[in-house]
C-alpha positions as a LaTeX table, in Angstrom:
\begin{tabular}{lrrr}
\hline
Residue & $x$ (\AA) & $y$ (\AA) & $z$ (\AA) \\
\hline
Unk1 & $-61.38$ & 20.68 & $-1.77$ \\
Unk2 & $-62.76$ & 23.46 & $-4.44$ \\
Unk3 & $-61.47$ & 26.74 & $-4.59$ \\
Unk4 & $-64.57$ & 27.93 & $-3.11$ \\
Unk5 & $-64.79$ & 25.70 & 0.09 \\
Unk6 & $-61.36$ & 26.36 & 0.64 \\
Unk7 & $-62.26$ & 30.17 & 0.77 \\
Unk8 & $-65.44$ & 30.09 & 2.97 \\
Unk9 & $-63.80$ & 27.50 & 5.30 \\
Unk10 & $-60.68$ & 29.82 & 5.54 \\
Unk11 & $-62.34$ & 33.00 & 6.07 \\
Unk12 & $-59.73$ & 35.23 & 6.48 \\
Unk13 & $-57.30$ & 33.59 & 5.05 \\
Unk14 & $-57.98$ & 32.65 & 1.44 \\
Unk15 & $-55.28$ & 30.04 & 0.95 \\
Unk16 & $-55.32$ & 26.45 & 3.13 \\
Unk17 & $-53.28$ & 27.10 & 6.26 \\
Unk18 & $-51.45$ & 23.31 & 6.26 \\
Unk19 & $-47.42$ & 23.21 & 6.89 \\
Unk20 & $-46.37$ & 24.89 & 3.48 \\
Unk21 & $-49.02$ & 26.67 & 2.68 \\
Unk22 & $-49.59$ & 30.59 & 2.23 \\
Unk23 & $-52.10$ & 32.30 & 3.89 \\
Unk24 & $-53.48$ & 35.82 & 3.23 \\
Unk25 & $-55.48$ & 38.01 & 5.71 \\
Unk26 & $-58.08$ & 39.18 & 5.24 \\
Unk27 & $-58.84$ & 43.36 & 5.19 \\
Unk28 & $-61.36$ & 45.78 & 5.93 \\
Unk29 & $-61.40$ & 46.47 & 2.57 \\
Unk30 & $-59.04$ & 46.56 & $-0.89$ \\
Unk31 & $-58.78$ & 50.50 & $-2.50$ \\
Unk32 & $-56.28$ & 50.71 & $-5.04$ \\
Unk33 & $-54.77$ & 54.13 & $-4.02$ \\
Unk34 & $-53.93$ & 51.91 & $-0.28$ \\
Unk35 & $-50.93$ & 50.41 & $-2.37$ \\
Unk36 & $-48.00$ & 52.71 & $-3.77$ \\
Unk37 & $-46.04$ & 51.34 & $-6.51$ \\
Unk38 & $-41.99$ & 50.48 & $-6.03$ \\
Unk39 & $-39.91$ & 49.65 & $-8.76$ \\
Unk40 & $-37.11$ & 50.21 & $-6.88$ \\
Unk41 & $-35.96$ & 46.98 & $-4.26$ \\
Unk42 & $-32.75$ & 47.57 & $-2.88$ \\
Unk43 & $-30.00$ & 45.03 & $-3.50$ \\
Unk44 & $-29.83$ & 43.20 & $-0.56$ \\
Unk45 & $-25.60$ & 43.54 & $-0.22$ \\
Unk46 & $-25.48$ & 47.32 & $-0.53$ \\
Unk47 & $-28.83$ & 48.51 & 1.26 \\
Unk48 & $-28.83$ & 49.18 & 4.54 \\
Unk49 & $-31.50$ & 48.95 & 6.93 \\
Unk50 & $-32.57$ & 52.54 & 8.04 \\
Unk51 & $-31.86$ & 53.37 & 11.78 \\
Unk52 & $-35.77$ & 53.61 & 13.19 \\
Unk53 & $-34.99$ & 53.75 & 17.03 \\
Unk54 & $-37.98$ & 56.07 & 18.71 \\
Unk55 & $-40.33$ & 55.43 & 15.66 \\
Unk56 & $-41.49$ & 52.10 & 16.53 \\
Unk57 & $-44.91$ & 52.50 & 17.32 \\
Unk58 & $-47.47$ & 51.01 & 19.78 \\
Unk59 & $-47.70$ & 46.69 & 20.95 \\
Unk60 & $-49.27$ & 44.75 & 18.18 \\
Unk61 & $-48.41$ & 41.43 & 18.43 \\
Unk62 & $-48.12$ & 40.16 & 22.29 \\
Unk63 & $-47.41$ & 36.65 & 23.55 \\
Unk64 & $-47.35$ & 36.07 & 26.83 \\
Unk65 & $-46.37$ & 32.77 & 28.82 \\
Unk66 & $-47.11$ & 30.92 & 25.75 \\
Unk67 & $-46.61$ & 26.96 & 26.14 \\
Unk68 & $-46.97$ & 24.17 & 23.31 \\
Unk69 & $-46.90$ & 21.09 & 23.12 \\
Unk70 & $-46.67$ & 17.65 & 20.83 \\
Unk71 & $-47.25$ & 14.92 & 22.46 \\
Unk72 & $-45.64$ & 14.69 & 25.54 \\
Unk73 & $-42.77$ & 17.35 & 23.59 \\
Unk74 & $-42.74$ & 20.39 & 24.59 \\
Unk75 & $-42.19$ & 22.58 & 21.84 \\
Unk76 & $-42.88$ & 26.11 & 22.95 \\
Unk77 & $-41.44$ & 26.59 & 26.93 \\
Unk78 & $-43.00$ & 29.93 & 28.48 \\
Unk79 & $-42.53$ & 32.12 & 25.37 \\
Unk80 & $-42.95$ & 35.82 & 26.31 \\
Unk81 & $-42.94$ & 38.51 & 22.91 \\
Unk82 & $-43.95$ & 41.83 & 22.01 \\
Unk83 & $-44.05$ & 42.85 & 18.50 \\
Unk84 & $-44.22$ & 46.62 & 18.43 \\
Unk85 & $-46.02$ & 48.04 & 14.82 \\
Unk86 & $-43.66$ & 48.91 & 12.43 \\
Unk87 & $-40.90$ & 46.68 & 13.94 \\
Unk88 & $-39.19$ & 43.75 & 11.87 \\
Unk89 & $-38.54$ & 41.09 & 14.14 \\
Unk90 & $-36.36$ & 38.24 & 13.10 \\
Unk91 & $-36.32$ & 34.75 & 14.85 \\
Unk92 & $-33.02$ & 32.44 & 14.44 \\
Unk93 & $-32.34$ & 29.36 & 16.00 \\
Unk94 & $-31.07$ & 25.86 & 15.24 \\
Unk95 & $-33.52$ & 23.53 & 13.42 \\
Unk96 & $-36.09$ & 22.07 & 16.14 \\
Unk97 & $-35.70$ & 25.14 & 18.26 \\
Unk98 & $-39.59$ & 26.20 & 17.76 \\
Unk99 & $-39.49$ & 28.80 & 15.84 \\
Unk100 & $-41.78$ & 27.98 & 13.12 \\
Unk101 & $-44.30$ & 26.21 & 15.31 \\
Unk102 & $-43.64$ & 30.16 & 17.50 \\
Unk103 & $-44.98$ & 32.12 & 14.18 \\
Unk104 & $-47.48$ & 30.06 & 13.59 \\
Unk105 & $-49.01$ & 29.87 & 16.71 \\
Unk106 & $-49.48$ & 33.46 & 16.37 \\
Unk107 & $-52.90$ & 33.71 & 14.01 \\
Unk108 & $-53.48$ & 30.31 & 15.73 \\
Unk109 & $-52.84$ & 28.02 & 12.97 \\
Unk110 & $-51.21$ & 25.92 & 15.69 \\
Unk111 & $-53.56$ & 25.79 & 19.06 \\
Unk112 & $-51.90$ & 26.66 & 22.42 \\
Unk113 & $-52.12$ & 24.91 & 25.97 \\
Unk114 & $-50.88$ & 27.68 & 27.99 \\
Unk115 & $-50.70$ & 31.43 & 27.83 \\
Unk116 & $-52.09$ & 34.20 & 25.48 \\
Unk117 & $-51.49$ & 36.02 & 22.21 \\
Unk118 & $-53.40$ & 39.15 & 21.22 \\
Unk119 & $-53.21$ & 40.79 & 17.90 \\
Unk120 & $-53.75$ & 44.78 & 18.30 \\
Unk121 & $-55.20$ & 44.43 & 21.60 \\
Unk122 & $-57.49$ & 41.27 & 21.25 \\
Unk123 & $-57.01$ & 38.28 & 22.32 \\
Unk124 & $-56.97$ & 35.69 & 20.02 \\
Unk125 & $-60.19$ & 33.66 & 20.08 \\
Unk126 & $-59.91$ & 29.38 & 20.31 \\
Unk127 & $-61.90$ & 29.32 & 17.07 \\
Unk128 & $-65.25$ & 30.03 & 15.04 \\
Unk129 & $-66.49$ & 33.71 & 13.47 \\
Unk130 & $-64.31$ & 35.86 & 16.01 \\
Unk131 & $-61.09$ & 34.16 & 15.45 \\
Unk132 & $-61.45$ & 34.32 & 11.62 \\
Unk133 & $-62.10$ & 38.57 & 11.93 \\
Unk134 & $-59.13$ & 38.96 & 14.05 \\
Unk135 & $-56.99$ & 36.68 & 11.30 \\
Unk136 & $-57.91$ & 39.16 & 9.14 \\
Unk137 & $-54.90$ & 41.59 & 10.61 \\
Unk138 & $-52.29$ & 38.83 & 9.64 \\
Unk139 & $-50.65$ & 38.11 & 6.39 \\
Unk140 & $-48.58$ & 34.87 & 6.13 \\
Unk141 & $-46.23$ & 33.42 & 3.69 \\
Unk142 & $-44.66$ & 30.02 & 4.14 \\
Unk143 & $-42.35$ & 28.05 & 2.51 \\
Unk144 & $-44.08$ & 26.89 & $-0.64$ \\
Unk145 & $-45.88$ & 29.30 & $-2.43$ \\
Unk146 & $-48.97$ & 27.32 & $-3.30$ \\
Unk147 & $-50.57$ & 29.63 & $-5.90$ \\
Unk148 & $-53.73$ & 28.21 & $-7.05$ \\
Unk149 & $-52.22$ & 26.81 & $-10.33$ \\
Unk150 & $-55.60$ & 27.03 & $-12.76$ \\
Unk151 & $-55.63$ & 31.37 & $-11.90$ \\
Unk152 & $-53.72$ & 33.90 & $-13.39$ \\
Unk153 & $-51.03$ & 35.77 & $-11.48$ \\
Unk154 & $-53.04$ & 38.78 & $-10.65$ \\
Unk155 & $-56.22$ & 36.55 & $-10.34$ \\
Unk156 & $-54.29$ & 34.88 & $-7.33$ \\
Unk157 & $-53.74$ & 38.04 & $-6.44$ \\
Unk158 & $-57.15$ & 39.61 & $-6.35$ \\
Unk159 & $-59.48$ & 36.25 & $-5.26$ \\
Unk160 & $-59.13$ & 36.91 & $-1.71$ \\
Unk161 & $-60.20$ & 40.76 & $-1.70$ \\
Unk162 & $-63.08$ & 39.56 & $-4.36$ \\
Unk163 & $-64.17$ & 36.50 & $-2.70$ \\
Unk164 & $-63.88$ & 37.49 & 1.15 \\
Unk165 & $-64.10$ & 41.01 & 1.12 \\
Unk166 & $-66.76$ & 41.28 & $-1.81$ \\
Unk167 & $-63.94$ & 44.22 & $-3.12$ \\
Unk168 & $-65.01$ & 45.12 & $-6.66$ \\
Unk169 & $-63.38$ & 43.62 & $-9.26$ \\
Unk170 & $-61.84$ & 46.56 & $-10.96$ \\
Unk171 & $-60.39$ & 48.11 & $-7.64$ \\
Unk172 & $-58.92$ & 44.88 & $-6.59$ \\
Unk173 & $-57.23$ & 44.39 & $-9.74$ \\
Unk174 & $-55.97$ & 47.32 & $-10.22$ \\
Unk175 & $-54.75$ & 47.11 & $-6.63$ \\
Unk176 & $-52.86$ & 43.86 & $-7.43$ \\
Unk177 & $-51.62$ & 45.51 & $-10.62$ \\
Unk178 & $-49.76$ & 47.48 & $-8.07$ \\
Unk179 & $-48.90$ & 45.40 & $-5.97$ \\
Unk180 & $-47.26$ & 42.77 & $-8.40$ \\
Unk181 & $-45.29$ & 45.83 & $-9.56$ \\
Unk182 & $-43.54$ & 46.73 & $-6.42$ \\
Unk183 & $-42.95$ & 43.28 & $-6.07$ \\
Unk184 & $-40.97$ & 43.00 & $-9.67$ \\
Unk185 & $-43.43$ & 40.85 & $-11.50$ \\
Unk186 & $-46.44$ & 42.83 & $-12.82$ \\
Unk187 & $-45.22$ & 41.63 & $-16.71$ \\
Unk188 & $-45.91$ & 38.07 & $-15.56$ \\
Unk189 & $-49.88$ & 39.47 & $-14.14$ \\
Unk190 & $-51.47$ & 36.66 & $-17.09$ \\
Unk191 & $-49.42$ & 34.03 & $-17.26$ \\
Unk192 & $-49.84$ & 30.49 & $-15.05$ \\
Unk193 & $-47.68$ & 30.19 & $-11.91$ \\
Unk194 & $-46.57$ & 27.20 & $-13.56$ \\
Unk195 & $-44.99$ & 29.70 & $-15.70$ \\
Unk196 & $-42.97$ & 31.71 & $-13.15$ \\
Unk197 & $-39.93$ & 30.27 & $-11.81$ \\
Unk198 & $-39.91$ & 29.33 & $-7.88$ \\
Unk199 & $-38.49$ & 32.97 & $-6.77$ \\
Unk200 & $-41.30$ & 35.09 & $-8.63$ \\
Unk201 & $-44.34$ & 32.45 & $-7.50$ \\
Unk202 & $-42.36$ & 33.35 & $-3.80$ \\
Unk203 & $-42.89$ & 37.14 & $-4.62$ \\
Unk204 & $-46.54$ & 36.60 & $-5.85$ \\
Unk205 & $-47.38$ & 34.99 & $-2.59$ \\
Unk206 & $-46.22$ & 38.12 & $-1.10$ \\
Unk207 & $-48.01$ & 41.07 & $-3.03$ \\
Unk208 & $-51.23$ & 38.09 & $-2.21$ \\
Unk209 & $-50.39$ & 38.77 & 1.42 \\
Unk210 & $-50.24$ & 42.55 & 0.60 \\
Unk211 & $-53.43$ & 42.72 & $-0.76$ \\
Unk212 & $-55.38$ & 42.21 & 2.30 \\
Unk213 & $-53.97$ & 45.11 & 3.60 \\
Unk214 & $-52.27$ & 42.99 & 6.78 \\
Unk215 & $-51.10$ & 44.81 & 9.87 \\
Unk216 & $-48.41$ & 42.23 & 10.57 \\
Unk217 & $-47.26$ & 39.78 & 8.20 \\
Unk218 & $-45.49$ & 36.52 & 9.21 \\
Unk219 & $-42.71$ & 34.73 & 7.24 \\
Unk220 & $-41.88$ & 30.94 & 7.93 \\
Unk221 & $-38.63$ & 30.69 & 6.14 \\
Unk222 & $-39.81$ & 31.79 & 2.60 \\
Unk223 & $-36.19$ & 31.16 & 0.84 \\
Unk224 & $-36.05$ & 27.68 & 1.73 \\
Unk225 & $-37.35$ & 26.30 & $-0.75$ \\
Unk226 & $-35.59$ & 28.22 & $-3.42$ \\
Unk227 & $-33.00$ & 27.33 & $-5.63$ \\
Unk228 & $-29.62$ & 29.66 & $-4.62$ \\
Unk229 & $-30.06$ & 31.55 & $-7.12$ \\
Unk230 & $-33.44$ & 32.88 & $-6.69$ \\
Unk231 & $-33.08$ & 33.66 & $-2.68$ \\
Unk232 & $-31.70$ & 37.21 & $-3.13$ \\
Unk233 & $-34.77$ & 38.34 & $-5.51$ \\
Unk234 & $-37.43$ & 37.03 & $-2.63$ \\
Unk235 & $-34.85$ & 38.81 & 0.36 \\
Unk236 & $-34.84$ & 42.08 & $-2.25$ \\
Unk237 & $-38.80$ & 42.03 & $-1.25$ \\
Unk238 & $-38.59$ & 41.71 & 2.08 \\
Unk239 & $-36.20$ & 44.52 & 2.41 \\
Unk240 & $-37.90$ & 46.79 & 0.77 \\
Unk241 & $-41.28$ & 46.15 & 2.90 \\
Unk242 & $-39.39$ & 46.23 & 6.12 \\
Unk243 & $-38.02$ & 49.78 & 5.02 \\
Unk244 & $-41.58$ & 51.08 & 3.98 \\
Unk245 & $-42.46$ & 50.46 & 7.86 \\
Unk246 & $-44.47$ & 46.78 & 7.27 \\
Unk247 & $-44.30$ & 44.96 & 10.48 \\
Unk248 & $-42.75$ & 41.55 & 10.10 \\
Unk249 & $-42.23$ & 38.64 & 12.13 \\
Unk250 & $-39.50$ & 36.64 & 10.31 \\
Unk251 & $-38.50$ & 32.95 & 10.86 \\
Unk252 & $-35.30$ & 32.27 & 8.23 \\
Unk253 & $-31.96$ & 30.90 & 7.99 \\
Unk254 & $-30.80$ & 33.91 & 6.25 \\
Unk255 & $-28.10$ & 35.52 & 8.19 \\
Unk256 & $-27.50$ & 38.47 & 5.62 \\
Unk257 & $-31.58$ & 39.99 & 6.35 \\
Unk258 & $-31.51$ & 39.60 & 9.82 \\
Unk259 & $-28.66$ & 41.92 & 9.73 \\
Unk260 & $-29.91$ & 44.18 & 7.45 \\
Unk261 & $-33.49$ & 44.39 & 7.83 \\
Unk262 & $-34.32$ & 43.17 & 11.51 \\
Unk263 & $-34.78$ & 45.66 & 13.91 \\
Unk264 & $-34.37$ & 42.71 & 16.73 \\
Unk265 & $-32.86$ & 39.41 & 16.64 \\
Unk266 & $-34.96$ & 36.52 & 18.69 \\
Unk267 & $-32.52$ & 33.83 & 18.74 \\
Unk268 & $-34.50$ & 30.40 & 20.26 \\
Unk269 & $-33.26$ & 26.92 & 21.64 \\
Unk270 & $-34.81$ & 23.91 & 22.72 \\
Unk271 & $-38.48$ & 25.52 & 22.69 \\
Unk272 & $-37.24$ & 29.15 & 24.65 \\
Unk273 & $-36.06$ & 32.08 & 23.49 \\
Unk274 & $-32.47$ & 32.53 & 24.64 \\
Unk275 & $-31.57$ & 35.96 & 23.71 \\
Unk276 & $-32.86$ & 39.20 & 22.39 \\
Unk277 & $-30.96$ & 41.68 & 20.59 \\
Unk278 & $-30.21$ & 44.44 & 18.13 \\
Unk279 & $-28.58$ & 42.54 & 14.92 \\
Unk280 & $-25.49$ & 44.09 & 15.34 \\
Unk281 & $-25.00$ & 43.23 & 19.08 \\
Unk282 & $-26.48$ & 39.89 & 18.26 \\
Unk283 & $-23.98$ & 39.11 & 15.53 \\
Unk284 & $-20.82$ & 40.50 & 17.26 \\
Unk285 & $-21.29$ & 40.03 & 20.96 \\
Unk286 & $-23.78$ & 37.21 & 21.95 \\
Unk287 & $-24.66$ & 36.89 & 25.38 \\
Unk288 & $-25.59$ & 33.20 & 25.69 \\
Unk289 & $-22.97$ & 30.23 & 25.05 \\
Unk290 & $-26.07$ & 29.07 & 22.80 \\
Unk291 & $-26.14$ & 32.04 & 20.59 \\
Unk292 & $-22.40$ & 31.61 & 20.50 \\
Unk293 & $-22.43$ & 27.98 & 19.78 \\
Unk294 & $-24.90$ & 28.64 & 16.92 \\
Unk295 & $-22.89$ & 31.67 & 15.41 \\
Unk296 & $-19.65$ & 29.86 & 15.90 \\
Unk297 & $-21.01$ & 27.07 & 12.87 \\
Unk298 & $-23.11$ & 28.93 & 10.52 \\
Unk299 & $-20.54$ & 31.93 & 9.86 \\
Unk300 & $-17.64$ & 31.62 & 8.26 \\
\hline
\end{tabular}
């Protein structure tokens, strides 16, 4: 598939949405002054998430009575969600619980047999011209980073504002100039992904989501396919957004974020969610013998 197909087919979403893949939204527009610049990403061991209680603002993402199936499994059992705007929501679970298949089911990249989602208000359409505008509200970054290895850093950056959007050049570049900045890699703008080791491609993916100017952006375990090493430089990232207000629905192993940055743990089992919680009450006092059993093996 050329770059080009792969852009009109996606619409709204200028990267292929297959298992591994990293999707961008797509905005109402690209302005340079929309992005600030932040050099400053909190190590992930000494910041602390700020305490937002009464500033979460209206429903954005709702799911209601959601059920999937594959095959005759059913993945997805009755899932009921809000996602308020400017909330960080962080999904746990053992592996086969349904998480990922949960967040991606949300911009419909997986279909649904029962239920509804609506982004903002709208329901999200089966398919065609009306699903692809309402896509445009969602950002999405996956496990591999899948940068479009014959463009630059910052032209990955800037071809979905220029291509979808018809942004102008200069404003979308000097938008992603800012935007690989507050992500920590704005001296790597020229080079090759190939280039850039597996934790900066991870970031890039992440000022590409940025640069559609998302309402919500969705995370499908984005450390998992780093080395050790270069987890804490991706989680640095995330931090930071989730303490400039970004709404984030976040599917990851990472037991350090969700208690740091989450505003509310959504711990899932066998296709359901189980529990809902703040971290700290999550972490400390589980309700469910699930949760507990889960806890009970992955900290030491």
């Amino acid at each position: 598939m050329t770059e080009s197909t792969r852009v009109d087919n996606s619409v709204a979403n200028t990267v292929e949405t297959q298992p591994g893949a990293t999707s961008v939204a797509d905005p109402d527009g690209v302005a340079p002054d929309s992005v600030a610049p932040d050099n400053v990403v909190p190590d992930p061991e000494k910041a602390a998430r700020p305490q937002r209680a009464g500033n979460v603002g209206e429903p954005l993402v709702v799911i209601e009575h959601v059920d999937k199936y594959f095959g005759d499994n059913h993945v997805l059992k009755d899932i009921n969600l809000t996602v308020h705007q400017g909330e960080v929501v962080v999904v746990l679970g053992p592996s086969g619980s349904g998480k990922s298949t949960l967040c991606r089911t949300i911009n419909r990249l997986e279909t649904i047999e029962g239920g509804s989602i609506s982004i903002d208000g709208k329901k999200l359409p089966e398919e065609g011209k009306a699903l692809a505008r309402l896509r445009a509200d969602v950002g999405m970054v996956f496990q591999s980073f899948n940068l479009f290895a014959h463009k630059t850093i910052l032209g990955n950056v800037t071809l979905g504002p220029i291509k979808v959007r018809k942004v102008n050049a200069t404003k979308a570049e000097e938008a992603g100039m800012k935007l690989l900045d507050r992500v920590g890699v704005a001296n790597q703008a020229h080079k090759y992904p190939a280039q850039l080791s597996g934790g900066q491609q991870q970031r890039v993916a992440i000022a590409r989501a940025l640069a559609m100017d998302p309402k919500v952006i969705l995370f499908d375990e984005p450390t998992s396919a780093l080395d050790p090493e270069m987890v804490n430089e991706v989680l640095d990232v995330m931090i930071s957004l989730a303490n400039q207000g970004m709404t984030m629905v976040v599917v990851t192993h990472e037991m350090g974020f969700a208690r740091k940055a989450a505003d509310r743990v959504v711990f899932m089992a066998d296709g359901e969610i189980v529990e809902e919680a703040s971290p700290e009450e999550f972490f400390t006092n589980p309700k469910s013998s699930r949760a507990k059993d889960f806890l009970s093996k992955i900290l030491h």
